[in-house]
C-alpha positions as MATLAB code, in Angstrom:
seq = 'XXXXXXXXXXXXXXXXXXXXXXXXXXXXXXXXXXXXXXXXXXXXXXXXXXXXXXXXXXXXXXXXXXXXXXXXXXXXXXXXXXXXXXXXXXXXXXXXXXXXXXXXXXXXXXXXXXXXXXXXXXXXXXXXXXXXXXXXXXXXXXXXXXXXXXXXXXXXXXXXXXXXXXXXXXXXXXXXXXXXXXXXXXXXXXXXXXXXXXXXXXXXXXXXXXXXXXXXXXXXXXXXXXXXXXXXXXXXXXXXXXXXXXXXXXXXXXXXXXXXXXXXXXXXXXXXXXXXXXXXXXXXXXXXXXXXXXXXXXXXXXXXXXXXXXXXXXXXXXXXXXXXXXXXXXXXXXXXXXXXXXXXXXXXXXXXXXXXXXXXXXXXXXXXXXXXXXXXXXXXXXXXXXXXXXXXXXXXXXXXXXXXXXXXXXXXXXXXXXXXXXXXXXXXXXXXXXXXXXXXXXXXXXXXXXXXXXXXXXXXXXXXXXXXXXXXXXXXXXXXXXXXXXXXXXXXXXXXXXXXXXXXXXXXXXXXXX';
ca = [
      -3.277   -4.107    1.377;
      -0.468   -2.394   -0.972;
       1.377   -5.528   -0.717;
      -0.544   -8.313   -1.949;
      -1.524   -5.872   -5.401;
       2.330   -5.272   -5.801;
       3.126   -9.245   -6.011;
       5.445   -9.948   -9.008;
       5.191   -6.330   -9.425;
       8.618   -6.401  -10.450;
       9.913  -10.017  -11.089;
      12.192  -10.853  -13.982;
      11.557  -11.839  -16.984;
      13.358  -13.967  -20.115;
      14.592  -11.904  -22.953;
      11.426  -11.884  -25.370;
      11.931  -13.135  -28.738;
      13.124  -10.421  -30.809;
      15.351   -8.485  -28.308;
      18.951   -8.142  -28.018;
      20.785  -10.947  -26.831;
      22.533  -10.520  -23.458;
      25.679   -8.973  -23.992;
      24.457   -6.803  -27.116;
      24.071   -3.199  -26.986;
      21.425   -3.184  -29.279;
      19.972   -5.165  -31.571;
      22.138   -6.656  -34.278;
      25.316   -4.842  -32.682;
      28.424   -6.091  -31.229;
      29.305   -5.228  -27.497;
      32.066   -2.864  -27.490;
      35.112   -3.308  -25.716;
      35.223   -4.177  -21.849;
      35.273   -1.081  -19.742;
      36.425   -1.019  -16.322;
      33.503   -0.779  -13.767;
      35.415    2.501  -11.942;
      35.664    4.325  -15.194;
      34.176    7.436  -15.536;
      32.501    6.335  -18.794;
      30.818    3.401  -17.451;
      29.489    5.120  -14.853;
      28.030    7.973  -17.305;
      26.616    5.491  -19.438;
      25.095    3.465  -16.670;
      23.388    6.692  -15.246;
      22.373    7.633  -18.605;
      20.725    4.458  -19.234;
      19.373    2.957  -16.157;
      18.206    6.660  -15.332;
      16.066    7.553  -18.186;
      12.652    6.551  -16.797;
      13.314    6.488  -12.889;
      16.369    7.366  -10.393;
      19.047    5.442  -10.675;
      19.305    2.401   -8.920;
      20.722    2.378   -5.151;
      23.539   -0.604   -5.593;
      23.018   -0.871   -1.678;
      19.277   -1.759   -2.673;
      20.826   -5.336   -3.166;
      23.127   -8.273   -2.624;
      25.827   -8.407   -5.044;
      24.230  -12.418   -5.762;
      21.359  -10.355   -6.917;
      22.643   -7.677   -9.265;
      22.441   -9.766  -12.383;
      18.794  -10.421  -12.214;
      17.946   -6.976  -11.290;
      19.919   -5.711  -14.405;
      18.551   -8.566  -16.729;
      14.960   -6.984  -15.937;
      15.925   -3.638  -16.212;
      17.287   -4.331  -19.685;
      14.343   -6.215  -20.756;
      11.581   -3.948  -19.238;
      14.006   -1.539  -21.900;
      13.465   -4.028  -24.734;
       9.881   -4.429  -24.020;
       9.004   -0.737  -24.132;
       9.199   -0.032  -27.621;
      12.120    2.451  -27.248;
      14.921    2.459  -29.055;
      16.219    6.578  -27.829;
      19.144    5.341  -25.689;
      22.099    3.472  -26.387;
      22.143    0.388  -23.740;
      25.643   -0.088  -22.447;
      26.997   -3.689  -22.668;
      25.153   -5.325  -19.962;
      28.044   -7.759  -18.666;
      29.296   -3.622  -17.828;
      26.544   -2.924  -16.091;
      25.895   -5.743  -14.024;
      29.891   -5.385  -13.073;
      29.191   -2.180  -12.167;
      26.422   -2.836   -9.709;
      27.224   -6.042   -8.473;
      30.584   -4.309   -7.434;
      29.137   -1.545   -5.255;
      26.880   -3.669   -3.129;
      27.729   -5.125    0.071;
      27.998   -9.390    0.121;
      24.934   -9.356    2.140;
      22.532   -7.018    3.225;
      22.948   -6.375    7.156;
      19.208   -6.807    8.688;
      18.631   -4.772   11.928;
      18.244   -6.147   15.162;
      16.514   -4.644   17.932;
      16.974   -4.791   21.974;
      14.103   -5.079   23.764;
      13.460   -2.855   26.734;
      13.707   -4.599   30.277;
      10.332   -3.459   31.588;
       7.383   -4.884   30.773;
       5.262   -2.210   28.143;
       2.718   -0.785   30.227;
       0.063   -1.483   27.202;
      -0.134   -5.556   27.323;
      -2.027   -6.735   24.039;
      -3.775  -10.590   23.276;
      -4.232  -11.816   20.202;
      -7.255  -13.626   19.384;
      -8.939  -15.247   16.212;
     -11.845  -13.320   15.190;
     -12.578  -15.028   11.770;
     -10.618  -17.948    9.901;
     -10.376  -18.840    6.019;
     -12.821  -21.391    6.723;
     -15.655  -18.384    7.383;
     -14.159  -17.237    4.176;
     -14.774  -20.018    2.052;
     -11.131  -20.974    1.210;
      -7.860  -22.516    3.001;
      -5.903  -19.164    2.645;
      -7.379  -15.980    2.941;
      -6.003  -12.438    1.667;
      -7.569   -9.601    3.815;
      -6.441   -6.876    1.512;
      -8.467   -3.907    3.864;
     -10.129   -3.136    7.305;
     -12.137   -0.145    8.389;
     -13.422    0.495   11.460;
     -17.154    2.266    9.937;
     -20.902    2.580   10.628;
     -23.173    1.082    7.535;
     -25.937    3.088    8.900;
     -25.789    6.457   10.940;
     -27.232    4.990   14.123;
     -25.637    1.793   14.401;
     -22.516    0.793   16.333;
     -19.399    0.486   13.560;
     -18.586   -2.504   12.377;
     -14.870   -3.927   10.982;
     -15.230   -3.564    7.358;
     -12.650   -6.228    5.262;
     -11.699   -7.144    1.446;
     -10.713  -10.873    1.058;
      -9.209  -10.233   -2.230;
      -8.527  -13.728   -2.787;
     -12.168  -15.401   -2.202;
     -13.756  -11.826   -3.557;
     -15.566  -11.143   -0.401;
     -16.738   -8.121    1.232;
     -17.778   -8.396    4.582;
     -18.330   -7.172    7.986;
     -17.237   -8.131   11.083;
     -18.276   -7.014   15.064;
     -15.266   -7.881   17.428;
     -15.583   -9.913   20.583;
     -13.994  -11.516   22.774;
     -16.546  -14.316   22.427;
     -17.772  -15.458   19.165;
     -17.769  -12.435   16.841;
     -20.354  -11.608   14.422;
     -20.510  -11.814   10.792;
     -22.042  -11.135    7.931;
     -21.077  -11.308    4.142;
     -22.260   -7.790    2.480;
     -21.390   -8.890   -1.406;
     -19.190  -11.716   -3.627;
     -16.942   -9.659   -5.865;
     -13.796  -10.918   -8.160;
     -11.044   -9.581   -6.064;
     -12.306   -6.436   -3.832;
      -9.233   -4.712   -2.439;
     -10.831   -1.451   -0.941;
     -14.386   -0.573    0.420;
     -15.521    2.737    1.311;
     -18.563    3.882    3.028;
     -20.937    6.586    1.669;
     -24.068    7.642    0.183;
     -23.898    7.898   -3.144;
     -27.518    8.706   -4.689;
     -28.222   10.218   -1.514;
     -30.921    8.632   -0.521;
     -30.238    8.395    3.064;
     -28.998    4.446    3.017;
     -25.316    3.895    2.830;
     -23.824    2.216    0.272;
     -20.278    0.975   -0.327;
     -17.700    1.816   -3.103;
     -15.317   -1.434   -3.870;
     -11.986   -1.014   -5.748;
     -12.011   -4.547   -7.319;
      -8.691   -5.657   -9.271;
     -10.140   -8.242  -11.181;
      -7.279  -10.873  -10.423;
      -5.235  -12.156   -7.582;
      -2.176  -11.704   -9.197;
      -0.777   -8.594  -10.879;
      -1.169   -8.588  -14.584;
      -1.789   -6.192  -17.601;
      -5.485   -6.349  -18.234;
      -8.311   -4.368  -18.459;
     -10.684   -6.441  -16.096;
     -10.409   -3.376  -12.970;
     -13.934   -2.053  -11.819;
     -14.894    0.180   -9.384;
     -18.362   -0.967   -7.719;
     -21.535    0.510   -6.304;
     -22.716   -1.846   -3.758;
     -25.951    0.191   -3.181;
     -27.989   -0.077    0.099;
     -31.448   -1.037    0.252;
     -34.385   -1.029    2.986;
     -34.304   -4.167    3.132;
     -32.628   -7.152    1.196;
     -28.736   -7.733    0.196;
     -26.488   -4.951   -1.158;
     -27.046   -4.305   -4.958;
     -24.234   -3.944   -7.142;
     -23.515   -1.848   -9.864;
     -20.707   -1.092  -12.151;
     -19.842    2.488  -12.579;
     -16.218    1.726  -13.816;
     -14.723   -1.004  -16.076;
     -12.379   -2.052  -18.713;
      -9.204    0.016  -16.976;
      -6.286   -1.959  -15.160;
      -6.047   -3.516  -11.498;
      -7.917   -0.805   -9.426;
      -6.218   -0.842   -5.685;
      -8.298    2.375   -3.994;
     -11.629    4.517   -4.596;
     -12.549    7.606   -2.838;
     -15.586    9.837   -2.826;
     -15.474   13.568   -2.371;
     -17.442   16.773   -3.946;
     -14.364   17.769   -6.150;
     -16.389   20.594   -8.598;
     -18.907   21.890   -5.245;
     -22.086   20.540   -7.101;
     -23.581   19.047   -4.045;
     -22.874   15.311   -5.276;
     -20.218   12.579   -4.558;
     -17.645   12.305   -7.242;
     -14.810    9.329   -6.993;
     -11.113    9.482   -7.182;
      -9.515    6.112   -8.169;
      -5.813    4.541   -8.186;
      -5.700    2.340  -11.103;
      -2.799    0.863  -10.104;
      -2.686   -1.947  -13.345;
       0.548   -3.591  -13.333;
       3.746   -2.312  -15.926;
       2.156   -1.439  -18.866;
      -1.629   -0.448  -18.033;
      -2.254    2.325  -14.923;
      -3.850    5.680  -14.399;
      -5.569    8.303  -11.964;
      -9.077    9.174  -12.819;
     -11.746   11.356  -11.140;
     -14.906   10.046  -12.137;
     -17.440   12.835  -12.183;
     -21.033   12.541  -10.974;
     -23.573   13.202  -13.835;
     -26.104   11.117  -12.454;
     -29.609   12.873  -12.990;
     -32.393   13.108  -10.344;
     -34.582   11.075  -11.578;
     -32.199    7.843  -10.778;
     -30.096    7.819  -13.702;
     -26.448    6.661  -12.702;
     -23.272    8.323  -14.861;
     -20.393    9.287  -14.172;
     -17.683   10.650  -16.746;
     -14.045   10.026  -16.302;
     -10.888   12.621  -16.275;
      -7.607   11.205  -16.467;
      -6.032   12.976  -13.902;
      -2.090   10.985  -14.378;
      -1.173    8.456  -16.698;
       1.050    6.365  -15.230;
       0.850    3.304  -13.375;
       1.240    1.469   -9.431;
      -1.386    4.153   -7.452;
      -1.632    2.560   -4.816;
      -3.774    5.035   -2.225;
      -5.474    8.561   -3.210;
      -7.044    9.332    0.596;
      -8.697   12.870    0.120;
      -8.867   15.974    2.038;
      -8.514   19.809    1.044;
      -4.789   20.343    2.026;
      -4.297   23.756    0.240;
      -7.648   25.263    2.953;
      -8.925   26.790   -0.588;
     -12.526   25.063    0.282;
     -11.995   22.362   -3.212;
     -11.554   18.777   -1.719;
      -8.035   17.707   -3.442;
      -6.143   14.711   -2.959;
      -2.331   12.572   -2.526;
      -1.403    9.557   -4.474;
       1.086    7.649   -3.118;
       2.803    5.752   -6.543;
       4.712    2.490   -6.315;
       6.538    0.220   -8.859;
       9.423    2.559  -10.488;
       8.203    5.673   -9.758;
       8.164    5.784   -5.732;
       6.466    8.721   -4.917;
       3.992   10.410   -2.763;
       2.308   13.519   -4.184;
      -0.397   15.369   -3.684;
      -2.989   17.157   -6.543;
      -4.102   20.323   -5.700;
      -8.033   21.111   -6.960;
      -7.844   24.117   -9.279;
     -11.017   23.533  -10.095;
     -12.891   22.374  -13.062;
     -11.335   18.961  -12.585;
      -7.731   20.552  -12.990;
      -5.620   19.613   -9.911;
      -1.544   20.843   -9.822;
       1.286   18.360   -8.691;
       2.849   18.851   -5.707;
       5.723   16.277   -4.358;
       5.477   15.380   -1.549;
       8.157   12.785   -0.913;
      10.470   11.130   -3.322;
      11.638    7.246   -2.575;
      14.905    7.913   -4.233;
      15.364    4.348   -5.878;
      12.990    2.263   -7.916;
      13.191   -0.644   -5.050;
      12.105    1.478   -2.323;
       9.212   -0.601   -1.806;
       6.065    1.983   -1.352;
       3.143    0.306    0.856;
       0.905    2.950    2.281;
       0.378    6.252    3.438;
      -2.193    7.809    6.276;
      -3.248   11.354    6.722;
      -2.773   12.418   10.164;
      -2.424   15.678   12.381;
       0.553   13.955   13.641;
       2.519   16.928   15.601;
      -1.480   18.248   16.826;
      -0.082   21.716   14.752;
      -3.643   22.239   13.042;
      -2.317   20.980    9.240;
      -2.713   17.300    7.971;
       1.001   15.364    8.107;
       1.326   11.769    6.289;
       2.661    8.429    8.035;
       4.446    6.343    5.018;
       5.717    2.840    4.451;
       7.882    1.351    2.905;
       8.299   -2.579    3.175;
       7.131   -4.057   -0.423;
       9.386   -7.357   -0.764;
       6.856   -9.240   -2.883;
       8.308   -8.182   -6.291;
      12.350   -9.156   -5.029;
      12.349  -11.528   -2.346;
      15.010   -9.851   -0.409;
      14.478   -8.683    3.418;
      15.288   -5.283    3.296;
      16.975   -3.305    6.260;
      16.052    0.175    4.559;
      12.406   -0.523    4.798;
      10.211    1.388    7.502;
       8.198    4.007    8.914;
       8.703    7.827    7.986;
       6.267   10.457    9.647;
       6.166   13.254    6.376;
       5.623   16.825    8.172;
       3.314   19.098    6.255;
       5.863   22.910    6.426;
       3.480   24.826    4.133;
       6.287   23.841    1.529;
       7.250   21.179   -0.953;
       8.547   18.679   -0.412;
       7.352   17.800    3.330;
       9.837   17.395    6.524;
      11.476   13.478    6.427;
      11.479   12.182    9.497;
      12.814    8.595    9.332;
      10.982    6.497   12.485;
      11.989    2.774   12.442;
      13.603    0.099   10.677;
      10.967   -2.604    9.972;
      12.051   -4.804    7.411;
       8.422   -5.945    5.008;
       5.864   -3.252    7.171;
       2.995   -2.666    4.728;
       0.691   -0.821    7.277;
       1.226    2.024    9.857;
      -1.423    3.800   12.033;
      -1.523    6.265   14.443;
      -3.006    6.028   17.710;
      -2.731    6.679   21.475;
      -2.404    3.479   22.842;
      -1.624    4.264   26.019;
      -3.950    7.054   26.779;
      -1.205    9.596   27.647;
      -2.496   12.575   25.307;
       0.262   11.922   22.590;
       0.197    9.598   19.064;
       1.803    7.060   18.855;
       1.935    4.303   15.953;
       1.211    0.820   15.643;
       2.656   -1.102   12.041;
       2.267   -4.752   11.039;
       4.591   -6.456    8.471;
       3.919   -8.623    5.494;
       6.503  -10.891    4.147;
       6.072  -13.312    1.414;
       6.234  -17.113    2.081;
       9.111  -17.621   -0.096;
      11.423  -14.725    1.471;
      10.391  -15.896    5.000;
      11.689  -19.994    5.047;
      14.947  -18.169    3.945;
      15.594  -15.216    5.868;
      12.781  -14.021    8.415;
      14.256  -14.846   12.184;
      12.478  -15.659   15.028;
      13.373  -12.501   16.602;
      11.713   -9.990   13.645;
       9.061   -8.051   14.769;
       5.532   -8.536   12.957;
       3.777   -6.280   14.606;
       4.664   -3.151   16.631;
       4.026   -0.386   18.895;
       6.229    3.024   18.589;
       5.305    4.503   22.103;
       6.036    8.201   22.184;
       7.528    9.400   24.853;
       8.366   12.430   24.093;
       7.427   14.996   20.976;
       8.906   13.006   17.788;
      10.870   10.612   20.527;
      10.167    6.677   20.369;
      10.501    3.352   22.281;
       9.585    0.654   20.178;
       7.451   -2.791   21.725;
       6.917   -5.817   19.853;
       3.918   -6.847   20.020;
       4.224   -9.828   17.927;
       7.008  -11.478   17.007;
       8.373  -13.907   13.793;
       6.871  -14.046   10.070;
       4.181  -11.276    9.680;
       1.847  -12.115    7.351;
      -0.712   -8.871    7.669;
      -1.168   -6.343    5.070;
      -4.444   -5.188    6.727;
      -4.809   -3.484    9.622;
      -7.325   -0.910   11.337;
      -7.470    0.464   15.379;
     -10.645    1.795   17.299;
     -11.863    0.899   20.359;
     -13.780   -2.054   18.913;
     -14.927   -3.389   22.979;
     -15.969   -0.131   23.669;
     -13.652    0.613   26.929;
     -11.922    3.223   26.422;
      -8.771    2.461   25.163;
      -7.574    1.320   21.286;
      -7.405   -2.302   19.994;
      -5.340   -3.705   16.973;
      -7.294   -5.518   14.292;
      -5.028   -7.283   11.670;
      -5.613   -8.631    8.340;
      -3.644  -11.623    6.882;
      -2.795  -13.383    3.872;
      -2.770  -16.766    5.709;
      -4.839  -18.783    8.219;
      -2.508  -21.089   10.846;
      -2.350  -21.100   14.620;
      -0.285  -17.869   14.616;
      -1.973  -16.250   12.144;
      -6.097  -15.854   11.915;
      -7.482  -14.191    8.697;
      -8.449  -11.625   11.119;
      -7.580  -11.301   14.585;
      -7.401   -8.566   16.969;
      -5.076   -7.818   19.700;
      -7.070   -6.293   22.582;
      -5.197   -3.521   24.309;
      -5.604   -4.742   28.084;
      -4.041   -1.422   29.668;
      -7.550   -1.016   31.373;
      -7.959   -4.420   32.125;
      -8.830   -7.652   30.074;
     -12.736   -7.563   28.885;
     -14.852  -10.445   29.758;
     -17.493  -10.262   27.456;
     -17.730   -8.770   24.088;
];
């Protein structure tokens, strides 16, 4: 999901009418004097400048090809701001000075596979195409693995944010189920609960309100009420903010009614976290009342759960596009929360995807599993990209344990896959057309299985191999026999790649029937 809302997220663009020219230092003023890129000065002025907002730039991020459009942007998201605080250096300096600490090319990982056979054997098979969808190329943005109603079986839960549909799906290995719950602009998240409390679930739909990532106010969050009888009913409760990428309900203030925490993640200049707070009055009346809770933009996820054991429900954003950060907000009360960080990317081209709360180490406190593998706002196939497992000490910020290389992975879950007691953690990948005719092998992995073997010890399976295309991702036990299945969610529809598919985990034995 994090993926497809960070497309462009970060491309270049032209210097704007009205800026500096390249080469300037400011407007109307001459470059001074070429300094040499190992001079102290340089470097102090390239700190000072291209760390006033974010960290610094890793100049391993990068090929040295690449350095000059990286620094273009960077000068012109300067221009664009309004600012005019810091004193750019010359930018022929900076791009020097970049351009000559990266490597030629960045060296992509390869992996040996093991000689045995995994003892978890997975298929893949087509559970829904584009053409269910309504259109040649789908974009399934979410899956969840939920029950609509209390007594029925769960069903797979998706967001086609490129067709606007929300549906729901019931694997088999025959011809699976579906049904279409609601026709939205561009859903990216769907959550179940009951909101008015009267007994029938309902769903609550982050919609961005365009494919594409732009600066406009056409984000909603949506009610898709349940009824006796009769389609879902939709209702507004939040518009006019930026792209909204995830919506969660929890009691924040202990009032006995669902309030909603929401990611707008908007694009570079629009953004914010809210808490929308329940006001709605007994007698049917729908309000809610919005707190900013952090004004700045690219929230991608805000999963809830009370971390602090203080009995208020708080929750962790995990923030993308400069600011590369996972943090959690602490409930106070009152609709305060207090910042806590979590984890710090380090570089503004980290590439933030997604984060899961998990009991990872089974030590009675909630962990996070985070990803990093965004490539859709440079292009570039990234070797630093992967899986971390973040362990919760009681302390900030959490343990770093670094898992796996996997070069564009935009989804990671845990899971015992192979019934042995322990966790272990199955990612997909999701690389953009354009960076994949270029530089995705054969031999990448698109989907994998990090068996554990041993407490925080890993062998890695592929269990797909060449371009992944899946953003989406969700495992249960979806055939009901005892043992956890794969569903995957993609951007495209081809013979390799069904809008969604699962991979049925045959370590019992292949099903028959659905």
């Amino acid at each position: 999901m994090a993926g497809l809302l960070l497309m462009s997220a970060g491309c270049s663009s032209p210097v704007t009418p009205g800026s500096p020219e390249k080469g300037k230092s400011s407007a109307g003023e001459k470059r001074p004097a070429k300094l040499k890129k190992e001079s102290p000065e340089l470097t102090s002025q390239v700190e000072a400048f291209c760390g006033a907002c974010h960290a610094v730039p890793n100049p391993q991020s990068f090929p040295r090809s690449a350095w000059h459009e990286e620094v273009n942007k960077g000068f012109n998201f300067y221009y664009e701001s309004g600012r005019s605080d810091l004193r750019p250096p010359a930018m022929v300096d900076v791009v020097e000075w970049f351009s000559s600490r990266a490597p030629k090319e960045l060296q992509l990982p390869t992996h040996s596979e093991l000689a045995e056979q995994p003892k978890v054997p997975f298929r893949l098979v087509r559970l829904l195409s584009a053409d269910n969808l309504g259109q040649s190329h789908a974009a399934v943005a979410s899956l969840a693995w939920r029950a609509l109603e209390k007594s029925d079986r769960p069903e797979l839960i998706f967001c086609d944010m490129r067709t606007g549909g929300v549906g729901a799906l019931l694997p088999a290995e025959g011809k699976s189920s579906f049904r279409r719950l609601a026709d939205l602009q561009n859903p990216c998240h769907a959550e179940v609960c009951d909101l008015d409390r009267d007994g029938i679930s309902d769903l609550i739909v982050a919609d961005l309100g365009s494919f594409l990532p732009q600066d406009h106010s056409k984000g909603r969050v949506v009610w898709l009420r349940g009824k006796t009888a009769g389609p879902y009913e939709p209702h507004v409760l939040l518009e006019g903010v930026g792209r909204v990428a995830d919506v969660e309900p929890s009691d924040f203030d202990q009032d006995g009614d669902l309030d909603l925490v929401v990611a707008v993640f908007g694009w570079r200049k629009t953004g914010q976290v809210l808490v929308l707070e329940n006001r709605s009055s007994e007698s049917g009346g729908t309000l809610f009342e919005p707190h900013e809770i952090d004004p700045r933009h690219g929230a991608i996820h805000v999963p809830v759960a009370d971390f602090d054991g203080n009995g208020l429900m708080d929750f962790a954003v995990l923030f993308s596009q400069e600011h590369e950060s996972i943090e959690l907000f602490l409930n106070e009360g009152e609709f305060r929360f207090r910042k806590e960080v979590v984890f710090a990317g380090g570089d503004p081209a980290h590439g933030s995807t997604g984060i899961q709360l998990v009991d990872f180490d089974r030590d009675g406190d909630l962990d996070l599993l985070a990803t990093n593998g965004d490539m859709f706002d440079t292009f570039f196939v990234k070797p630093y990209h992967g899986i971390r497992w973040l362990e919760n000490t009681g302390s900030f910020p959490w343990k770093d344990h670094f898992l796996a290389e996997l070069p564009g992975v935009h989804k990671a879950l845990a899971g015992d896959m192979d019934g042995d007691g322990d966790l272990d953690i199955v990612a997909a990948v999701s690389i953009p057309e354009t960076t994949a005719g270029k530089q995705v092998r054969p031999d990448f992995d698109a989907v994998i299985w990090l068996e554990q073997v041993a407490p925080g010890q890993f062998e890695r399976h592929g269990i797909q191999k060449g371009h992944g295309r899946f953003p989406s991702m969700e495992l249960a036990d979806f055939d009901s026999d005892g043992d956890l299945d794969v569903a995957i969610g993609a951007m495209r529809d081809d013979d390799h790649t069904p809008s969604v598919g699962v991979f049925w985990n045959d370590r019992i034995g292949p099903r028959t029937g659905g």
